[in-house]
MDTraj code that builds the backbone (N, CA, C; nanometers):
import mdtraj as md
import numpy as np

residues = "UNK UNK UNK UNK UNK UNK UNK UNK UNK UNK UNK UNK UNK UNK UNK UNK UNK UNK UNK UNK UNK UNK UNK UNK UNK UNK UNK UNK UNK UNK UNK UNK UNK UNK UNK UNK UNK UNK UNK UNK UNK UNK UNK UNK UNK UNK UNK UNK UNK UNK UNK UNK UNK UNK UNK UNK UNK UNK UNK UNK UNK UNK UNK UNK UNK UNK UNK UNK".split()
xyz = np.array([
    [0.0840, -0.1167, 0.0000],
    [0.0000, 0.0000, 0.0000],
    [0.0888, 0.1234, 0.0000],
    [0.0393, 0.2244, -0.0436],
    [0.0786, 0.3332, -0.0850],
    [-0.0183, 0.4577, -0.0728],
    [0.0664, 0.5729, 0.0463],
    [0.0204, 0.6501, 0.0887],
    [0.0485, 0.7551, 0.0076],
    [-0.0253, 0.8555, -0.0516],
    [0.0660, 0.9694, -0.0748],
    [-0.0135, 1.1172, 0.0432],
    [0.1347, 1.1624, 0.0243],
    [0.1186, 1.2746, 0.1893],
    [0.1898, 1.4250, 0.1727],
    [0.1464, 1.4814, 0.1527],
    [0.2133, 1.6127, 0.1251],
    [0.2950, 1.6835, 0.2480],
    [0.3607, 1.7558, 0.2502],
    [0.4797, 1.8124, 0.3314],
    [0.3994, 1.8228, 0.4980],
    [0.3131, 1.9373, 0.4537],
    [0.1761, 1.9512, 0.5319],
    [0.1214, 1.8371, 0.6323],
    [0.0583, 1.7703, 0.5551],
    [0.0361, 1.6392, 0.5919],
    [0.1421, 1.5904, 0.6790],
    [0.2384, 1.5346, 0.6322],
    [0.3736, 1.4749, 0.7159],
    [0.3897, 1.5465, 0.8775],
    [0.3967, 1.7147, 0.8533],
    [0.3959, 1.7270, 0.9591],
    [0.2703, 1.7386, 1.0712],
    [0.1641, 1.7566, 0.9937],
    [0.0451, 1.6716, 1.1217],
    [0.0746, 1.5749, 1.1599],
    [0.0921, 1.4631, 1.0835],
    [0.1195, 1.3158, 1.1085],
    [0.2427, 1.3121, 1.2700],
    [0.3314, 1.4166, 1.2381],
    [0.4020, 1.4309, 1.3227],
    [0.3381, 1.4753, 1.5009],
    [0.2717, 1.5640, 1.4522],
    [0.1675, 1.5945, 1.5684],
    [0.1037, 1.5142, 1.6154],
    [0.0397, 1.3916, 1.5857],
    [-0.0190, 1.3133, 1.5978],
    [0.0395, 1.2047, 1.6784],
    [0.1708, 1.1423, 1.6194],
    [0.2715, 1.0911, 1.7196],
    [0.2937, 1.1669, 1.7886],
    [0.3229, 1.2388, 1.8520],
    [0.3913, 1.3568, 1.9230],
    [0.3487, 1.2868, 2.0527],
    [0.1783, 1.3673, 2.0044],
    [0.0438, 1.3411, 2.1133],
    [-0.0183, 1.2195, 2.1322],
    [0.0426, 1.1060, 2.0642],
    [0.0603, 0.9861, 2.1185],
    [0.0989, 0.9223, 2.1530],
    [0.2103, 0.9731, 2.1803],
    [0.3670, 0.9256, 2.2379],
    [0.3716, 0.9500, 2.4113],
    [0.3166, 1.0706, 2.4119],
    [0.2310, 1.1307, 2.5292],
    [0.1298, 1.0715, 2.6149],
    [0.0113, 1.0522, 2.5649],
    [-0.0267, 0.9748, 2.5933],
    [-0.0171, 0.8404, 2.6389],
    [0.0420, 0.7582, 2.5089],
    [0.0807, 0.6243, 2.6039],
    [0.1898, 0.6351, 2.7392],
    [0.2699, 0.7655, 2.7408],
    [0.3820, 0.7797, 2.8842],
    [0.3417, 0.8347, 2.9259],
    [0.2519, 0.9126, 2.9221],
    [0.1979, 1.0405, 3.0467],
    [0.2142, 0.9283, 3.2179],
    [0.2239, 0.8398, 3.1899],
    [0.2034, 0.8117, 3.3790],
    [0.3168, 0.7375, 3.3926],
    [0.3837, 0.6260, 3.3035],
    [0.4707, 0.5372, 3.3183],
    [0.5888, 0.5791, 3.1800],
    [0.7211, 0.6205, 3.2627],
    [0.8335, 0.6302, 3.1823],
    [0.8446, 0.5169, 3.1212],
    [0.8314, 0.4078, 3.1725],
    [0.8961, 0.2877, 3.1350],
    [0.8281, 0.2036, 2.9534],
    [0.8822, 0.2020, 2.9238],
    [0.8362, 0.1091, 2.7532],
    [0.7716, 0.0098, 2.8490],
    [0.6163, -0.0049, 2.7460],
    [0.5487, -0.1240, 2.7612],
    [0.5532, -0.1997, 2.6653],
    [0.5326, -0.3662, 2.6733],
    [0.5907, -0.4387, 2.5766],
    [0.4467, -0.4378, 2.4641],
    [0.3656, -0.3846, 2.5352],
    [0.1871, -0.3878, 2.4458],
    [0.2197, -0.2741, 2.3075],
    [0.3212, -0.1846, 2.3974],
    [0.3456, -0.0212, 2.2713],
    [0.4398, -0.0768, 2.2074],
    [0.4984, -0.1700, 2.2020],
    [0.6575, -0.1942, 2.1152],
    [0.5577, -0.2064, 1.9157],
    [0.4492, -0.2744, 1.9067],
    [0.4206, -0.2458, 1.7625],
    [0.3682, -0.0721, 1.6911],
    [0.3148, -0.0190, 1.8128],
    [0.3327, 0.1675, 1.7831],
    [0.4578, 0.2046, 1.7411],
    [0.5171, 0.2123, 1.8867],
    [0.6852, 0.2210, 1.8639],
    [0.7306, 0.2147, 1.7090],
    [0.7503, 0.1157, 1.6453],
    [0.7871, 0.0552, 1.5408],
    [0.6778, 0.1433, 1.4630],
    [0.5985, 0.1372, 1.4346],
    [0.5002, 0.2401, 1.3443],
    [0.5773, 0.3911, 1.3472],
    [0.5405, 0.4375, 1.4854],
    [0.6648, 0.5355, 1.5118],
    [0.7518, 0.5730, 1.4053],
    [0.8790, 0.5087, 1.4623],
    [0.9924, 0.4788, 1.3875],
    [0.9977, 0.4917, 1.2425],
    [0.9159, 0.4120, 1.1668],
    [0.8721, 0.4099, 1.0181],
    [0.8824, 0.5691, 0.9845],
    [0.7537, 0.6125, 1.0747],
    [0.7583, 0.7104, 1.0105],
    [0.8447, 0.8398, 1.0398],
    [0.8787, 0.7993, 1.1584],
    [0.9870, 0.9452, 1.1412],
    [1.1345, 0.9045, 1.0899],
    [1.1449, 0.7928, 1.0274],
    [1.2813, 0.8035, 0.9635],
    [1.2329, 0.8629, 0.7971],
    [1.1025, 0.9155, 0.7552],
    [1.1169, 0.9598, 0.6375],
    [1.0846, 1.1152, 0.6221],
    [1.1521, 1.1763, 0.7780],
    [1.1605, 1.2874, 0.7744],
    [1.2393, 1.3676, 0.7185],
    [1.3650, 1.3478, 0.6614],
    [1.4394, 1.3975, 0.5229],
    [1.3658, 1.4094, 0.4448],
    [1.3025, 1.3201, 0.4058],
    [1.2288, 1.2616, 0.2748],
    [1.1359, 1.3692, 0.2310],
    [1.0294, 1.3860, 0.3579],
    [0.9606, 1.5510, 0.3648],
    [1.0260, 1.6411, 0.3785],
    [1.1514, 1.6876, 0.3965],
    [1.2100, 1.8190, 0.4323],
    [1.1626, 1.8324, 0.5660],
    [1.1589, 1.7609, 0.6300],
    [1.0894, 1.7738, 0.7912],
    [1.2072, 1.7419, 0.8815],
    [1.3288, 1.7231, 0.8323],
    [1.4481, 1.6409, 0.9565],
    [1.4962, 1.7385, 1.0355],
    [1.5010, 1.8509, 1.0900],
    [1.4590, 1.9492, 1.1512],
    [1.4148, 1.9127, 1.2297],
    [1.2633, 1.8320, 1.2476],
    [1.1787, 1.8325, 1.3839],
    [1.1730, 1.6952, 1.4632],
    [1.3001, 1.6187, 1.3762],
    [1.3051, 1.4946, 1.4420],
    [1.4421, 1.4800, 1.4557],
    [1.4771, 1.4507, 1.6251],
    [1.5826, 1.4373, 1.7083],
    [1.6389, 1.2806, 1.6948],
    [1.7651, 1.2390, 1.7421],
    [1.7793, 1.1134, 1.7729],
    [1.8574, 1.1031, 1.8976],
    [1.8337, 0.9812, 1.9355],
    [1.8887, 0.9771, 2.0929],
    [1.9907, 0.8915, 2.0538],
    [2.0961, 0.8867, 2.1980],
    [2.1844, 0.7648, 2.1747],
    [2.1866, 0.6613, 2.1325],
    [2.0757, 0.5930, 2.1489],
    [2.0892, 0.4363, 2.0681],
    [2.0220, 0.4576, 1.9799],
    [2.0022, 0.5522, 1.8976],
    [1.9448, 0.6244, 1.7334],
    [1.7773, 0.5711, 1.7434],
    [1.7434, 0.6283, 1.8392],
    [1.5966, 0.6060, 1.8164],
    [1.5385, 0.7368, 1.7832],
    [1.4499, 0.7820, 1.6830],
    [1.4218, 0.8663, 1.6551],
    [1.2895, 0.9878, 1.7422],
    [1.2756, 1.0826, 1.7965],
    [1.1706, 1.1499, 1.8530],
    [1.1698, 1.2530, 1.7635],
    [0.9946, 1.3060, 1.7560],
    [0.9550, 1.4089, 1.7104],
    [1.0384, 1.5506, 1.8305],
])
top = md.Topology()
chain = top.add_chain()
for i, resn in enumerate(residues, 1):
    res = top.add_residue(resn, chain, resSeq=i)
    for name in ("N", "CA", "C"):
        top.add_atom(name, md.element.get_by_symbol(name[0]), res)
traj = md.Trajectory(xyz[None], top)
């Protein structure tokens, strides 16, 4: 399948993780093993933040995991 998503788009999408990233930690720092297939959704999509001209709003941490 094949999405198409304009710049725009991409960065809602970004908002969207942001505020769901949030959500699932708002109470517990800790990774749950139930979020590890989000996570991975996650991931997908913010490694094609070059791709949009969006790599700017996505950070990486030490063990190269990517955050909005």
């Amino acid at each position: 399948m094949k999405i198409d998503l304009t710049r725009r788009d991409y960065q809602s999408l970004l908002t969207v993780i942001e505020i769901a990233d949030w959500i699932l930690h708002a109470y517990s720092g800790d990774e749950q093993p139930e979020s590890a297939p989000i996570r991975a959704l996650e991931q997908k999509v913010l490694a094609l933040a070059d791709d949009f001209g969006c790599g700017e709003l996505v950070e990486y941490d030490e063990i190269g995991r990517a955050h909005v």
